[in-house]
N, C-alpha and C positions, 0 to 999 in steps of 0.2 A: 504494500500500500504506500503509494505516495504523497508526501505532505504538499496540501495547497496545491491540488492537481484534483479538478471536475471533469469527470466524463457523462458528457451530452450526447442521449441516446433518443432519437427522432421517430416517431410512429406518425403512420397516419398520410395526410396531404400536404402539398407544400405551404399551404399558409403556417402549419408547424414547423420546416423547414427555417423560412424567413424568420420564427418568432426564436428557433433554436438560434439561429447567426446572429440576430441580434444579444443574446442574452450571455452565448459565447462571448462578444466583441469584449463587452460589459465586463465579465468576468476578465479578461485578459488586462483590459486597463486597471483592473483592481490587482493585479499583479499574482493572479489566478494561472497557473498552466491548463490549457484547457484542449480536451477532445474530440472528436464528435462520431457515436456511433461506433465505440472502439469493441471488437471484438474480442479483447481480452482485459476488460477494465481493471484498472489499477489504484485509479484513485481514492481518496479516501471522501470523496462526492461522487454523491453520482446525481443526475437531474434528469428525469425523463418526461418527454415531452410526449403525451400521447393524444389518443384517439378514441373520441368518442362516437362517432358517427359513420365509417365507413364496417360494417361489419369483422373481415380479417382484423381490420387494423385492431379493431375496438380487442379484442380478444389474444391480439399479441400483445395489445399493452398490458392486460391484464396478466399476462402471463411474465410476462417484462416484470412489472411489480412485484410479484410474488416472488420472484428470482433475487432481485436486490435486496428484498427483505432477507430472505435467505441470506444472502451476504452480509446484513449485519444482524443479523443475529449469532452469525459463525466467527464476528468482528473484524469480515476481510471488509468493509467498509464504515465507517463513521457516522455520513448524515447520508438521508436518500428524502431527496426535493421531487413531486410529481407533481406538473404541470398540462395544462393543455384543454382539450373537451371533457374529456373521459372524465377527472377529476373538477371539473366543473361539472357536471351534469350527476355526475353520481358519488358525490361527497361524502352524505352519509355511509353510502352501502360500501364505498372502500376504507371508509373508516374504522369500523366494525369487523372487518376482516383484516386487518394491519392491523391492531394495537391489540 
């Protein structure tokens, strides 16, 4: 695990694309190392941008989440940040299944 290294992992359409580079950019001038979509994450962030409205996507992200939880609960990650549709739309219900 890397200290002050986020990996930004993208589901979904490209309007989550655009909202990942932008939050990437964000992170780097904060003096953030940052990723995106890395297949073997490392860092001790991780931010996932998901999907709530295209079917596959919605259910990778779900699956995505569950994964990173996984990593920190095994403390190969620190913070895990979910953004996007998905976690707008279904607050509560990912709530309740994470904590």
């Amino acid at each position: 695990m890397k200290k002050n290294r986020v990996d930004v992992i993208t589901m979904g359409c490209s309007k989550n694309l655009v909202d990942s580079e932008h939050l990437m950019r964000q992170l780097q001038e904060c003096g953030y190392e940052v990723t995106h979509d890395s297949e073997e994450p490392c860092g001790e962030i991780a931010v996932i941008n998901t999907c709530g409205f295209i079917g596959d996507a919605k259910q990778e992200s779900i699956n995505m989440i569950l994964e990173f939880c996984q990593r920190k609960e095994e403390g190969d990650l620190k913070k895990l940040y979910v953004m996007g549709c998905l976690s707008e739309r279904y607050l509560d219900e990912l709530r309740e299944e994470i904590t």
